[in-house]
N, C-alpha and C positions, 0 to 999 in steps of 0.2 A: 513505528508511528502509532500514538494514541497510547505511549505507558502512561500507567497511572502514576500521578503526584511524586515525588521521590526514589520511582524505579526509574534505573537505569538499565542499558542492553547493551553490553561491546561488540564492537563489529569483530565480524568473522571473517576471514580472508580460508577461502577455498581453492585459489590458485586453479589451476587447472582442473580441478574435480567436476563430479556433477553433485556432490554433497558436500555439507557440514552439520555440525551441532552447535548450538549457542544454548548460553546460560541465564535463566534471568535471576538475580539474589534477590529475594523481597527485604527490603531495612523492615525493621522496626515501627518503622512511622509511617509505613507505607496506609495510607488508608484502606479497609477494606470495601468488598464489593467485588461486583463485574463489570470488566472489561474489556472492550471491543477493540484492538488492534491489530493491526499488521508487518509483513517483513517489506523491509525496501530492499533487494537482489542490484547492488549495481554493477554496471560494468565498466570500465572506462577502453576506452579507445578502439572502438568495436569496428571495426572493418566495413561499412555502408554506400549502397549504393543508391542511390534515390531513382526508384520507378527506371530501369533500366531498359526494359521494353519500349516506353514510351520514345526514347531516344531514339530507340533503331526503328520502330516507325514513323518517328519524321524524317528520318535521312534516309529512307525508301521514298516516301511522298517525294523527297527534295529532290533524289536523283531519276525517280520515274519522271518527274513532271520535264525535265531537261531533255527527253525527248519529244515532248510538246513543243521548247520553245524550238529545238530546233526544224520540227515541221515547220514552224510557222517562219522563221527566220527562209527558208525557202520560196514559202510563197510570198513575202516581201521582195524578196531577188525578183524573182519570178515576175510579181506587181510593178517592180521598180523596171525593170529593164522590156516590161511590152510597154510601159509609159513613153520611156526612153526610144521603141521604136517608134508609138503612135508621133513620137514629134516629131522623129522623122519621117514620116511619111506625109503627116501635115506642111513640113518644109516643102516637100516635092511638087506636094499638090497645089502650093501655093503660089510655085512658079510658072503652073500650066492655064492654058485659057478655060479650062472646064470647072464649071460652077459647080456642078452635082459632086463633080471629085471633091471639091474644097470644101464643103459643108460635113461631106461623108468625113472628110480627114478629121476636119474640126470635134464634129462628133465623138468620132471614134477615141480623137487625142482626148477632151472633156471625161469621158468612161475610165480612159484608163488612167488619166491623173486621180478620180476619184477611186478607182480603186487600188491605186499607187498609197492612196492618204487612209485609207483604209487597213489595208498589210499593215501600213507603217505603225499604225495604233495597236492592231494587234498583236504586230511583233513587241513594241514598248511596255503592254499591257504585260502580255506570256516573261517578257524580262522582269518587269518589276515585282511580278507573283512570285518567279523563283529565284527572286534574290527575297522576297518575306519567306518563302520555303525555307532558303539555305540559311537565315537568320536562327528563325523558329526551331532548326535542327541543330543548329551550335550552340543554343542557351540550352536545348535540352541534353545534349552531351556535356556540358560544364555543371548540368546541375547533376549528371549520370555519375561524373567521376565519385568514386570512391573514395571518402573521407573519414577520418577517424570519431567518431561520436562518444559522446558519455548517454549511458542509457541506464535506465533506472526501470526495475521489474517489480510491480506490486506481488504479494501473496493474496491466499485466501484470507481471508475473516480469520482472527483467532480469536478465542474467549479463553480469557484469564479471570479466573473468583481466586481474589484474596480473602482469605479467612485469617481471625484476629490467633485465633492459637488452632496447632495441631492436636487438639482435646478436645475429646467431646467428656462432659461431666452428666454425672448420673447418680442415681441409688439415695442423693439424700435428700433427708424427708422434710418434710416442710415445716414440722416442726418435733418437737423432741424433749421426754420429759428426763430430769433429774433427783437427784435425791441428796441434802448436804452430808457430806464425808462419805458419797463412793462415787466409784470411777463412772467417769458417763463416756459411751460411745458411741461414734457418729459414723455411720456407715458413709462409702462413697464406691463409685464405678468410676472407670474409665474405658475412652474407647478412641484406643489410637490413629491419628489418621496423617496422610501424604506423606507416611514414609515415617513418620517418630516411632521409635521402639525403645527409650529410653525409662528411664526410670521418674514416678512423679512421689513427690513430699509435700504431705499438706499439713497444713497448722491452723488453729483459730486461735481467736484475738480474746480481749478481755474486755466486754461490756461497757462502755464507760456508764463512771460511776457506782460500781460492784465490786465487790470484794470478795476473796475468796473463790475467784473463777480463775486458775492461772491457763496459761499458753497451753495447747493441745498437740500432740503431735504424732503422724503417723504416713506412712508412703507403702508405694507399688512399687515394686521389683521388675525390672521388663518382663519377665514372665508372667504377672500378673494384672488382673484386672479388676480388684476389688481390693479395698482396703477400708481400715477405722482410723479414726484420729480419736485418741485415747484425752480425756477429760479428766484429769484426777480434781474432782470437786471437793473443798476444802469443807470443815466443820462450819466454818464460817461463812461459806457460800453466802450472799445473798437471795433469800429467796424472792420466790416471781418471776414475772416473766420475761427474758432479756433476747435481744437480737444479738448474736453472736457472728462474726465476722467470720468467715471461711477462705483460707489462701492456699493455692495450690501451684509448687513452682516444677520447671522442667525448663532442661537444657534443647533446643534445638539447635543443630547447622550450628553451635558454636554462640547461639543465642539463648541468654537469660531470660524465659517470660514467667510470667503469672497469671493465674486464673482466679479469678475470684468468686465467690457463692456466700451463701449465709443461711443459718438457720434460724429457728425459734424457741427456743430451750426453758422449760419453766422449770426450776427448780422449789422443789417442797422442802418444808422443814422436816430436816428428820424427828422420829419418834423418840418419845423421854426416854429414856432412859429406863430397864425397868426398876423396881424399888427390892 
């Protein structure tokens, strides 16, 4: 993610490793500069379980609280069935001539139907909590189960500088005198870089509009790092002052580049002749 302009990166496939290597080819056209990109690592079908903890502490919540409901589910019995005496004992009472008894029944039956209706709610209540319990714990074991994912790993930050050639040029002078009919030479450096160990050829141009300045030509040897490009200046040279062109080519990676420079070259007329 983030190549520059016309680069391109093949994916890598590491299979089971825990490394690889990838290549980047810079074209030709690639613009220079730096560049802030990164590796995307994917995976596909990764083995996942979502928050699996959380699962099994809801189906604790859900199966502890099931001893809640059934305390309570007892004392509903329990509520239900002293109800179920109080009314009979209000039946009895209500067959006998004693007033103080029937009131006492009444009462008594009154108490325990309320707390008959009482149980009953909080037995209803204790049920409906652990059936949202047992709910709560089945969506999170469906969301537990483990599914296959595609999962995508950023890298760090990488910085790529594209430079326009693997050359740095040097040694020539900014400008440079001649003389018509001898050779003029134009010194130049080189200073190899990311890896070029090849050999460079440089040549200059001819003036437009001058005559007598032909093509120049001279190179470095990979063992070397200095070189001239030889000028054979004609009788006819033009003299004055002319901007000369400077081209300097080399093979990289199977790529054709050029460098370019230029000088300032003034040529004098030569001396007469003597008599």
């Amino acid at each position: 993610m983030g190549l520059p302009p016309n680069v391109n990166l093949q994916q890598v496939a590491i299979g089971g490793g825990n490394g690889g290597e990838f290549e980047i080819r810079i074209p030709a056209n690639a613009p220079t500069g730096a560049y802030s990109l990164c590796l995307a690592a994917a995976q596909q079908g990764l083995t996942y379980a979502r928050n699996p903890t959380s699962a099994t502490r809801a189906k604790e919540r859900a199966d502890a609280f099931a001893a809640v409901v059934t305390d309570t589910q007892g004392k509903a019995q329990a509520a239900k069935q002293a109800a179920q005496e109080a009314a009979t004992k209000l039946n009895a009472a209500n067959g006998a001539a004693d007033e103080a008894a029937k009131t006492a029944a009444r009462d008594a039956k009154a108490a325990a139907d309320m707390a008959d209706q009482q149980a009953q709610k909080r037995l209803a209540d204790a049920q409906a909590e652990k059936r949202r319990l047992d709910q709560v714990a089945e969506q999170a074991r469906q969301q537990s189960n483990p599914k296959p994912v595609n999962v995508v790993h950023p890298s760090n930050t990488i910085t790529l500088r594209i430079a326009e050639h693997p050359l740095k040029l040097g040694g020539i002078p900014a400008s440079i005198a001649g003389t018509q009919g001898m050779p003029l030479s134009i010194p130049f450096t080189v200073e190899r870089l990311y890896g070029f160990a090849g050999e460079v050829t440089g040549k200059s141009g001819t003036p437009p509009g001058t005559a007598g300045i032909p093509q120049g030509n001279g190179k470095v040897t990979p063992d070397q790092t200095a070189g001239m490009i030889a000028v054979p200046l004609a009788p006819n040279a033009t003299p004055g002052e002319h901007e000369l062109p400077l081209t300097f080519s080399l093979n990289f990676n199977g790529q054709a580049l050029t460098v370019t420079a230029g000088v300032r070259v003034t040529v004098a007329a030569a001396p007469p002749a003597p008599k």
